[in-house]
C-alpha positions as CSV (number, residue, x, y, z in Angstrom):
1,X,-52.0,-7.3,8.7
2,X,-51.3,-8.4,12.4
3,X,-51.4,-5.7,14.9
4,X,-47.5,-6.3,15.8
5,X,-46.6,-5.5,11.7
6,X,-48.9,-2.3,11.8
7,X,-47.0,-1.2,15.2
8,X,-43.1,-2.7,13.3
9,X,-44.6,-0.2,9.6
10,X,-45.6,2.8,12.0
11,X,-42.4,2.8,13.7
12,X,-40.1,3.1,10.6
13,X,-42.4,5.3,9.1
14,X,-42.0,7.5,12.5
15,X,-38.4,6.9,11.8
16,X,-38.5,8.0,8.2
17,X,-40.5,11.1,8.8
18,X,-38.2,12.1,11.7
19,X,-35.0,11.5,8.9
20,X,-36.7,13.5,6.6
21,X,-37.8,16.3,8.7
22,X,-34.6,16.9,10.5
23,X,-32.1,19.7,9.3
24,X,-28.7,20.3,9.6
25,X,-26.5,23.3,10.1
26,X,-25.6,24.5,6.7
27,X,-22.2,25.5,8.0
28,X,-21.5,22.3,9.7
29,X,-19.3,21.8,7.2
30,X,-17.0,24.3,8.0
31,X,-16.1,22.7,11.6
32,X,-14.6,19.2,9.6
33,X,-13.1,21.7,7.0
34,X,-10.8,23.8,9.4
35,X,-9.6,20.1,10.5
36,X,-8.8,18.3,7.6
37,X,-7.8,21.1,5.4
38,X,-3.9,21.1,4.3
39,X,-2.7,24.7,3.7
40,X,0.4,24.9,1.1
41,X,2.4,26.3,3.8
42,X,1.5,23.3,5.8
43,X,2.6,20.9,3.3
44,X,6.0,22.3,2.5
45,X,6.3,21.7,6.2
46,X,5.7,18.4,6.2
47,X,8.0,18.1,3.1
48,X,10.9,19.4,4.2
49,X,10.7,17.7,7.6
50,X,9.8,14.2,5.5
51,X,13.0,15.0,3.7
52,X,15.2,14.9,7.0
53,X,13.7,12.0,8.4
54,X,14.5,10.1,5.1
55,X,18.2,11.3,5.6
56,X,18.6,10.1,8.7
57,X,17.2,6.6,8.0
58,X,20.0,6.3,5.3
59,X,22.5,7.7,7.4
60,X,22.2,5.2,10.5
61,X,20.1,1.8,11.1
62,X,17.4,1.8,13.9
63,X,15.7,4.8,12.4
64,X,11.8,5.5,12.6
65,X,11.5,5.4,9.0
66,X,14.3,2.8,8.1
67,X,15.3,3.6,4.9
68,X,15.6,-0.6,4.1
69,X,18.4,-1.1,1.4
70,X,17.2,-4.0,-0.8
71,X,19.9,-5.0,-2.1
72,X,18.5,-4.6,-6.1
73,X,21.8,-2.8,-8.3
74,X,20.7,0.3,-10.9
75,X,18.3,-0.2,-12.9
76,X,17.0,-2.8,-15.4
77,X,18.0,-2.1,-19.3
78,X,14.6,-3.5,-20.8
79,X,16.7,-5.9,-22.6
80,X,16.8,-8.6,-20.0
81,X,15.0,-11.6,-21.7
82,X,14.4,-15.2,-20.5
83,X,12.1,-16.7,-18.4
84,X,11.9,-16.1,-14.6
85,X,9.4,-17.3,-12.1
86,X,8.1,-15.2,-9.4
87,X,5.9,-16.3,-6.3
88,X,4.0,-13.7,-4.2
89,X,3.0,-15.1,-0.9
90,X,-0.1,-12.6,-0.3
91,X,-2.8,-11.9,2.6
92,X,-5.0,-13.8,0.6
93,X,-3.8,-16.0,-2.0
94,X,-0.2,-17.4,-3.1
95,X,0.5,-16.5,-6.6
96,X,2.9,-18.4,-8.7
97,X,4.0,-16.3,-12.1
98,X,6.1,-17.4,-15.1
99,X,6.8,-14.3,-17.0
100,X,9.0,-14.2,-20.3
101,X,11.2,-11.0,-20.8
102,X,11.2,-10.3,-24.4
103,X,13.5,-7.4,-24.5
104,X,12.7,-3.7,-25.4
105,X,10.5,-3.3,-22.0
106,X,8.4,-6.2,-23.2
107,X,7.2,-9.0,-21.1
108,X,4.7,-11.9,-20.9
109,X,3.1,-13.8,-18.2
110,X,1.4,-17.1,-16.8
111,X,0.3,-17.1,-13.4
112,X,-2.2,-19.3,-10.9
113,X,-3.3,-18.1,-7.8
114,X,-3.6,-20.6,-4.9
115,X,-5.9,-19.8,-1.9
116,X,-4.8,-19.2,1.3
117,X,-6.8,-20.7,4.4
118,X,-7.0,-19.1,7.5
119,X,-5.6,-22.4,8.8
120,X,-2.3,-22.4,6.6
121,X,-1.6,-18.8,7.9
122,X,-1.5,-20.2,11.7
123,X,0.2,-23.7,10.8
124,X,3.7,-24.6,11.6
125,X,6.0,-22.6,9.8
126,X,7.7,-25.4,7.8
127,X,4.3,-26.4,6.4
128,X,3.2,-23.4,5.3
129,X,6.4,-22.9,2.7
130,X,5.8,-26.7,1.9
131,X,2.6,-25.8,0.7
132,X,4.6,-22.7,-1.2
133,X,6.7,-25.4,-2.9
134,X,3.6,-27.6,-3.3
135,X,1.8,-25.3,-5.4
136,X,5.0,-24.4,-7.6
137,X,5.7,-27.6,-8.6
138,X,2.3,-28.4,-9.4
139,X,2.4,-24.8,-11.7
140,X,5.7,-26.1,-13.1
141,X,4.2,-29.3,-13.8
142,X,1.7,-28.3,-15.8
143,X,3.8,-25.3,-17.6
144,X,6.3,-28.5,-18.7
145,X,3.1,-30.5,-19.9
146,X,2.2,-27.4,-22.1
147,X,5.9,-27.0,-23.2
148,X,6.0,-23.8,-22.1
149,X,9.0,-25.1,-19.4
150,X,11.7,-27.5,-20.7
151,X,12.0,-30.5,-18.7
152,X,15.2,-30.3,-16.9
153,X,15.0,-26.8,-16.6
154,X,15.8,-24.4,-13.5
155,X,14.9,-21.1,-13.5
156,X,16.0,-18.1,-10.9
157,X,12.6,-17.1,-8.9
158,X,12.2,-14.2,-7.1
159,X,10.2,-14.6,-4.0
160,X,8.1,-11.7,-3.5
161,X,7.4,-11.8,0.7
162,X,6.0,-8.1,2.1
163,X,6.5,-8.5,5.9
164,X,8.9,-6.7,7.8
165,X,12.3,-8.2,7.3
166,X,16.0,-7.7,7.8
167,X,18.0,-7.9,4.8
168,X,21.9,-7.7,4.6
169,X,21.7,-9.4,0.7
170,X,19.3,-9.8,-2.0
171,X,18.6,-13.4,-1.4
172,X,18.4,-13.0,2.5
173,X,15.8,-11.5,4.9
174,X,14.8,-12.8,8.4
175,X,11.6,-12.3,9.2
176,X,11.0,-9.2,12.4
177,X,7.6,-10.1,13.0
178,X,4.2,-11.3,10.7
179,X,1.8,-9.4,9.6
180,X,-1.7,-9.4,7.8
181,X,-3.1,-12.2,9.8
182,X,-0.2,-14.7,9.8
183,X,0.9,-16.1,12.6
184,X,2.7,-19.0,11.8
185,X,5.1,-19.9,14.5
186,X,9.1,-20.6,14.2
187,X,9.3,-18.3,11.0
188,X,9.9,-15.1,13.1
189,X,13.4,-14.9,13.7
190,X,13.9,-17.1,10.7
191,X,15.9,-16.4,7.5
192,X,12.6,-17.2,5.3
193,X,14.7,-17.8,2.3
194,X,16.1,-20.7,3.9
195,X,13.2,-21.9,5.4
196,X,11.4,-21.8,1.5
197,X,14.5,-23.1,-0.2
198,X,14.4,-26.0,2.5
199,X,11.0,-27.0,1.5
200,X,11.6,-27.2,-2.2
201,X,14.7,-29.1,-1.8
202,X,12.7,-31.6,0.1
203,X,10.0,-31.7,-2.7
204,X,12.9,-31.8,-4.9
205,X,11.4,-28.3,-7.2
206,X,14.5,-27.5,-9.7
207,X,14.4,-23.5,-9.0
208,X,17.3,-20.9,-8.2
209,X,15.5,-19.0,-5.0
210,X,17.7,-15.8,-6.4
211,X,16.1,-12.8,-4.4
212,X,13.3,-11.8,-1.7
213,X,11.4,-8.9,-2.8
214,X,9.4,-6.2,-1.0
215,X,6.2,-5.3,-3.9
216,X,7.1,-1.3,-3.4
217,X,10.7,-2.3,-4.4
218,X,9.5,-4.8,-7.3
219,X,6.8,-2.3,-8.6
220,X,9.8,0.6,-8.8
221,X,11.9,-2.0,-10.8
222,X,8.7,-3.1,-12.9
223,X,7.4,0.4,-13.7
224,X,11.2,1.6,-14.6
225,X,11.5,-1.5,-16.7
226,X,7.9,-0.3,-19.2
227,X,8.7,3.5,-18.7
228,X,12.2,4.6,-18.2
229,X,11.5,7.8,-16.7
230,X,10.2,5.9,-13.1
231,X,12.2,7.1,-10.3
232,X,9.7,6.3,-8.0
233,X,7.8,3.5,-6.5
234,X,4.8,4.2,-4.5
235,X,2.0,1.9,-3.1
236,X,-1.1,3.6,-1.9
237,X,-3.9,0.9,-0.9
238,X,-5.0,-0.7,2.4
239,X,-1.6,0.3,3.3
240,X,1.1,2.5,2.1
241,X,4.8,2.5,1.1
242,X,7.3,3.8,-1.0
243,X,10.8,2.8,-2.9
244,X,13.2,4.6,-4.9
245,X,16.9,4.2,-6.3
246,X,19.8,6.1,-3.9
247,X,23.0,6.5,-5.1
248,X,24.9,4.2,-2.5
249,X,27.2,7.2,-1.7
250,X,24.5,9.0,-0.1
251,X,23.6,6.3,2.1
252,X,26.5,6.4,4.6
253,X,25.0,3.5,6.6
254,X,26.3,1.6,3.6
255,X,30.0,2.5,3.5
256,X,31.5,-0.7,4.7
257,X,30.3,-2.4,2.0
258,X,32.5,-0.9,-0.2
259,X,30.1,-0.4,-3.1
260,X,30.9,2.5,-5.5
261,X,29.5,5.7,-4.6
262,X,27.6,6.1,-8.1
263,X,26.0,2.4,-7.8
264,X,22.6,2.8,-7.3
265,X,20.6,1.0,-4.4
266,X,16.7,0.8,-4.5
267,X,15.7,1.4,-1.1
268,X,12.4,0.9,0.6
269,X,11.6,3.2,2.8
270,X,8.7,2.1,5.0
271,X,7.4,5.3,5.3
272,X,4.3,4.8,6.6
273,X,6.2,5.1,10.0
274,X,6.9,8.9,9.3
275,X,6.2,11.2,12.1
276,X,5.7,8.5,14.6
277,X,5.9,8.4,18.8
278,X,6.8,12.0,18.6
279,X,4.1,13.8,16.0
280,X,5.8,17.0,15.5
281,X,4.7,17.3,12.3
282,X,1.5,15.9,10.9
283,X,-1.4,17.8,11.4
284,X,-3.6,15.1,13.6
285,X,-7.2,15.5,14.5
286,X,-8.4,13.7,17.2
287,X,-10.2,10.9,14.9
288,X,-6.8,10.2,14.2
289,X,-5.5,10.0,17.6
290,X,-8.3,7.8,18.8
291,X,-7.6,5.4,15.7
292,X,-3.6,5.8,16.9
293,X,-4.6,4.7,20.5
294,X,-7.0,2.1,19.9
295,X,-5.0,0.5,17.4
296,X,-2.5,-3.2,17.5
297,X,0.6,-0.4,17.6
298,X,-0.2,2.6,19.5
299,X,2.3,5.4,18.4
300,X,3.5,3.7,15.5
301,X,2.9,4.3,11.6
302,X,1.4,7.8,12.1
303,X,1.4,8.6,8.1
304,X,-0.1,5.2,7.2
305,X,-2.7,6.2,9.6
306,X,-3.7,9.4,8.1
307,X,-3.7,8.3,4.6
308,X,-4.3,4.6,3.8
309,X,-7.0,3.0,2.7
310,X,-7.4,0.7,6.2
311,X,-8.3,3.8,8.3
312,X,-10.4,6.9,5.9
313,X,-13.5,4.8,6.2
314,X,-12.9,4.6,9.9
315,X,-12.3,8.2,10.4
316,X,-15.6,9.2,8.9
317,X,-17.5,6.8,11.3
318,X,-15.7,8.6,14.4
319,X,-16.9,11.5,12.9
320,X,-20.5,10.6,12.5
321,X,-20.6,9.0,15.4
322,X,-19.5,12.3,17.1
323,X,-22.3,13.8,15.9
324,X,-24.5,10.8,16.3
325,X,-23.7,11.9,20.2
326,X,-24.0,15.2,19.9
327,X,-27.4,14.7,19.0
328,X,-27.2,16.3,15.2
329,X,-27.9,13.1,13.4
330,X,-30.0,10.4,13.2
331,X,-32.1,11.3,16.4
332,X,-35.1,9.2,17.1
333,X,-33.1,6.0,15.1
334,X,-31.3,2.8,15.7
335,X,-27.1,3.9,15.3
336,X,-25.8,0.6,17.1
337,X,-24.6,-0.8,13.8
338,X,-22.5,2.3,13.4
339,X,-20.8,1.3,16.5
340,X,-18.4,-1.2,15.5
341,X,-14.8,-0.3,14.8
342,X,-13.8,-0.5,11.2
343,X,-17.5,-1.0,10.2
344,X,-17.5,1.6,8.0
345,X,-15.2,0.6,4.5
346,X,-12.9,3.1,3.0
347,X,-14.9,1.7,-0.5
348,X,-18.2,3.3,0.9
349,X,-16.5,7.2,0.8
350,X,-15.7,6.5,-2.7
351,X,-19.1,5.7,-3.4
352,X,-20.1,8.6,-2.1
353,X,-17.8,11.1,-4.2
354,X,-18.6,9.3,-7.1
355,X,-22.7,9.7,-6.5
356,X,-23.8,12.4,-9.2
357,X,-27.7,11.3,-8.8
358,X,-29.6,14.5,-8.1
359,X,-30.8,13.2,-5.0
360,X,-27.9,11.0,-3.9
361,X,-29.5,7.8,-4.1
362,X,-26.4,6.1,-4.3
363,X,-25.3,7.9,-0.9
364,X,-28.8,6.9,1.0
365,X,-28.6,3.1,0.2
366,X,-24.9,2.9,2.0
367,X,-26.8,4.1,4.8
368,X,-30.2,2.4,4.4
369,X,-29.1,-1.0,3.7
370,X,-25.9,-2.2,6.1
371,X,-27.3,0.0,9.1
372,X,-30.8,0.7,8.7
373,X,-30.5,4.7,8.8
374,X,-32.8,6.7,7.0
375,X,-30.9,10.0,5.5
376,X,-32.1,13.3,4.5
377,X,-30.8,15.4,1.1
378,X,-28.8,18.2,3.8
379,X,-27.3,15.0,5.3
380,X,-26.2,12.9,2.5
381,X,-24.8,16.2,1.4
382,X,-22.9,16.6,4.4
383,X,-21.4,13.4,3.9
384,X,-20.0,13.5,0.7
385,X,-18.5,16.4,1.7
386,X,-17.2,15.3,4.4
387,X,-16.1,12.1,2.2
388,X,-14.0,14.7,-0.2
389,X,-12.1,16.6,2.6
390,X,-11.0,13.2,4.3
391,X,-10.1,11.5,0.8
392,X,-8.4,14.8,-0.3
393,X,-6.3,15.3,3.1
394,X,-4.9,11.5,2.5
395,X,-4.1,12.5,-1.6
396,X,-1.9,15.7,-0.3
397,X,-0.4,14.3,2.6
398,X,0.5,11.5,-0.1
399,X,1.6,14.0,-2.4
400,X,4.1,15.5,0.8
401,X,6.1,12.0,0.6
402,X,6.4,12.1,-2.7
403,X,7.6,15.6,-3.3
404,X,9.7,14.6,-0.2
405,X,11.5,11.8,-2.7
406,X,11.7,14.2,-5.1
407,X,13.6,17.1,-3.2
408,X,15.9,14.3,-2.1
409,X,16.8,13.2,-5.5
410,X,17.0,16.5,-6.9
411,X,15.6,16.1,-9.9
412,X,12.3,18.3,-10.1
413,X,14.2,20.3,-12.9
414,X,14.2,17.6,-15.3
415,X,11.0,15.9,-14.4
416,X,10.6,12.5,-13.3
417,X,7.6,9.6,-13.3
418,X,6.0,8.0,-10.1
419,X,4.6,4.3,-10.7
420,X,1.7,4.4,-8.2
421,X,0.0,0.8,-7.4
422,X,-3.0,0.6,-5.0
423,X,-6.7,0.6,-4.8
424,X,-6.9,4.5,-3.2
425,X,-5.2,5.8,-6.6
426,X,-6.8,3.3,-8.9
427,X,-10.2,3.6,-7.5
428,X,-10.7,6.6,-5.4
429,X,-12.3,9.3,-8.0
430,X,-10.0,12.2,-7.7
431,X,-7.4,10.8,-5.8
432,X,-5.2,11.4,-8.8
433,X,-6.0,14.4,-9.6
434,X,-5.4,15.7,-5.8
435,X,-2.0,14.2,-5.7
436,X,-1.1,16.1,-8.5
437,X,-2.8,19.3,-6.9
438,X,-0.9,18.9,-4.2
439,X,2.4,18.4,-5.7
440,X,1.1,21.8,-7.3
441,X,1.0,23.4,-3.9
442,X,4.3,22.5,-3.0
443,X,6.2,23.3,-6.2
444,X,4.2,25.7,-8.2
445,X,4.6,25.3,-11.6
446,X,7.3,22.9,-11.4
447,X,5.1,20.2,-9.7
448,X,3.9,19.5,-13.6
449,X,7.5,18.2,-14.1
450,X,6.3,15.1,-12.0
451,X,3.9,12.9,-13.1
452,X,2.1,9.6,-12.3
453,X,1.1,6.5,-13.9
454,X,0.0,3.2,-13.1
455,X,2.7,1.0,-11.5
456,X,3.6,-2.2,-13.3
457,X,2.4,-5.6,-11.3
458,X,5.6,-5.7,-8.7
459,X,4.7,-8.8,-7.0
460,X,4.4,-10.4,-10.0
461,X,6.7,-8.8,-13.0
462,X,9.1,-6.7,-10.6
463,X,9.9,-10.1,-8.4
464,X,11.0,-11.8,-12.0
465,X,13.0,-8.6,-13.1
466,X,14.7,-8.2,-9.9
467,X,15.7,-12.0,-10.0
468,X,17.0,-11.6,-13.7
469,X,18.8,-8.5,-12.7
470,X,20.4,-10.1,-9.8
471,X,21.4,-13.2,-12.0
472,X,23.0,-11.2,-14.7
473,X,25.0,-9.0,-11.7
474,X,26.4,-12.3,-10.2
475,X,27.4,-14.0,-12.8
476,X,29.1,-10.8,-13.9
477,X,31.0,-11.2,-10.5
478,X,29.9,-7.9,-9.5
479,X,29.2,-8.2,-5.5
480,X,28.2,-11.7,-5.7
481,X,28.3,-11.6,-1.7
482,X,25.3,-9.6,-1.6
């Protein structure tokens, strides 16, 4: 061995021993605990506060949270049959979907994804939805070759696009501004219905563009349409939304229209932007005000901030690094890689409440092989605790909006389902279980009238639904104008 690789294996061993030797307070703990903990009382705060803000986004446009009205009428009967295409244009991919209502809350589906380059989301606006009508005829194509399509056939799609849009009808949205890495110019300020049903009449694609759908919206409709007892919509991922059904009398921004009172509305709330530019009511730390300040939108989409699965992963990192600087971890080694923003993934807390090995292995390699840290048993300790109280603050501050919806629908009495799509409640051990906790909290006993399940695919499923149901309400004659 060369002199230079005996000096290179003394220093890491110097490094290891340091790890191993160092200790750490056993009531450091308690300092993150008194931070991130949500008292009951504290959470029926939030609730009834939530509740307000909701109100005022129905009563009046321009609100914080706006309280979007989607244009999609009651609910769907789970007899609608036929088939319907739906395409989802995504971060990532472009997904086309032919899915077959069978009636009875039944469905089945075909579907192709199409990658997206990071070159097509910065192209000329009219080229990126000529792609989007590229790819569906090629999917139609092939679905008439297999005889699953009749030639000749054209069949409603709903067009499932989640950016922030203004919609005044179902089949109508101009784009406010892009988001998730799109930048594709002359689209903002665009009706993008128009601009997509421009491109497939030039590539002559025989579909009915019949309605733009949010996902929250379309997994509300989907989840309703397989279990009946959905009121509730909720995403809970890398970001966070949620949708539910209004009665269109209670939404007096709505009155002109002329709708009957007891027609329901779904309605996507947005409410990621609750308690933003003022914060009067979350309980912030200040990992979450730095994340706040040093984000693209200072001030803006406080609750998204608190509890989606973008930012946990980079509160704990501000957190260690804290202590990193305070000179209670990781002494004598090399933290640099631990200085990057958003370095630290949201997946790698999950990891760690999910390690049951007795010496948290699991827990040392996070740290051991991205950033070269060598951990001791008292520290990877600490940081699965410190994992559980940030995952469980974002599962009962979830929980608040929820039992926010609730209250305003009155209907904690009778019960009352919440279809909940996202990778933080489908993969986060315990996040479940904490939401229902939480609703606990607030309602005592009653909170077991609510549960949760597993949203249907609303990109996918909901989109088709929604155009269905939107078909079968204008060819009824019933507000054909929206």
């Amino acid at each position: 061995m060369s002199l230079a690789n005996t000096q290179a294996q003394s220093v890491a061993e110097g490094a290891a021993k340091d790890a191993t030797s160092a200790t750490i307070p056993d009531d450091l703990i308690q300092r993150y605990e008194t931070q991130f903990t949500l008292t009951p009382q504290k959470m029926c705060q939030i609730v009834d506060a939530f509740v307000d803000t909701l109100k005022l986004g129905l009563e009046k446009d321009g609100q914080v949270v706006p309280m979007i009205p989607a244009f999609v009428f009651n609910w769907p009967t789970g007899e609608e049959k036929g088939d319907y295409l739906a395409l989802d244009l995504g971060g990532t991919n472009l997904r086309v979907c032919l899915v077959t209502l069978t009636g009875g809350g039944k469905f089945e589906i075909k579907q192709k994804k199409y990658r997206l380059t990071e070159e097509q989301k910065q192209m000329e606006g009219s080229l990126l939805f000529d792609f989007c009508a590229d790819s569906l005829s090629a999917f139609l194509e092939s679905a008439r070759a297999e005889g699953i399509i009749k030639d000749g056939a054209e069949l409603p799609m709903g067009f499932t696009f989640s950016y922030p849009c203004q919609q005044d009808r179902i089949d109508h949205g101009i784009l406010i501004r892009w988001t998730k890495g799109f930048g594709n110019p002359n689209v903002e300020g665009f009706d993008v219905t128009q601009l997509f049903a421009d491109s497939l009449k030039r590539h002559n694609v025989p579909v009915t563009l019949t309605a733009l759908v949010n996902d929250t919206t379309g997994a509300l409709i989907a989840s309703h349409y397989t279990n009946p007892r959905t009121r509730i919509g909720v995403i809970l991922g890398t970001g966070c939304n949620a949708a539910y059904a209004e009665k269109v009398g209670n939404i007096p921004k709505m009155k002109h229209l002329g709708i009957p009172d007891e027609t329901l509305m779904s309605i996507n709330c947005e409410w990621g932007a609750f308690d933003s530019f003022e914060h009067k009511h979350l309980p912030r730390t200040k990992y979450d005000e730095i994340i706040d300040l040093t984000s693209n939108k200072p001030h803006e989409q406080a609750f998204e901030k608190c509890i989606s699965g973008r930012y946990l992963g980079e509160i704990f990192r501000l957190v260690i690094k804290e202590l990193i600087d305070e000179g209670a971890l990781f002494q004598t080694q090399d933290t640099s890689k631990l200085n990057d923003e958003y370095c630290f993934d949201t997946a790698l807390l999950s990891t760690m409440e999910s390690d049951t090995t007795p010496d948290l292995s699991l827990t040392s390699t996070i740290f051991t092989q991205p950033y070269a840290l060598q951990t001791t048993l008292p520290e990877r300790t600490f940081f699965k605790s410190l994992a559980k109280l940030i995952g469980t603050r974002a599962a009962r501050l979830a929980s608040c909006g929820m039992a926010a919806i609730v209250k305003k629908l009155d209907c904690l009495e009778e019960g009352c389902s919440i279809g909940i799509d996202g990778s933080l409640y489908d993969m986060y051990p315990g996040f479940k279980e904490r939401i229902h906790e939480g609703l606990a909290d607030i309602f005592g006993e009653k909170g077991n009238n609510v549960v949760t399940h597993h949203a249907e695919d609303g990109s996918g499923l909901g989109s088709a639904i929604i155009a269905a149901m939107t078909k079968t309400r204008k060819d009824a004659g019933f507000f054909t104008q929206l």
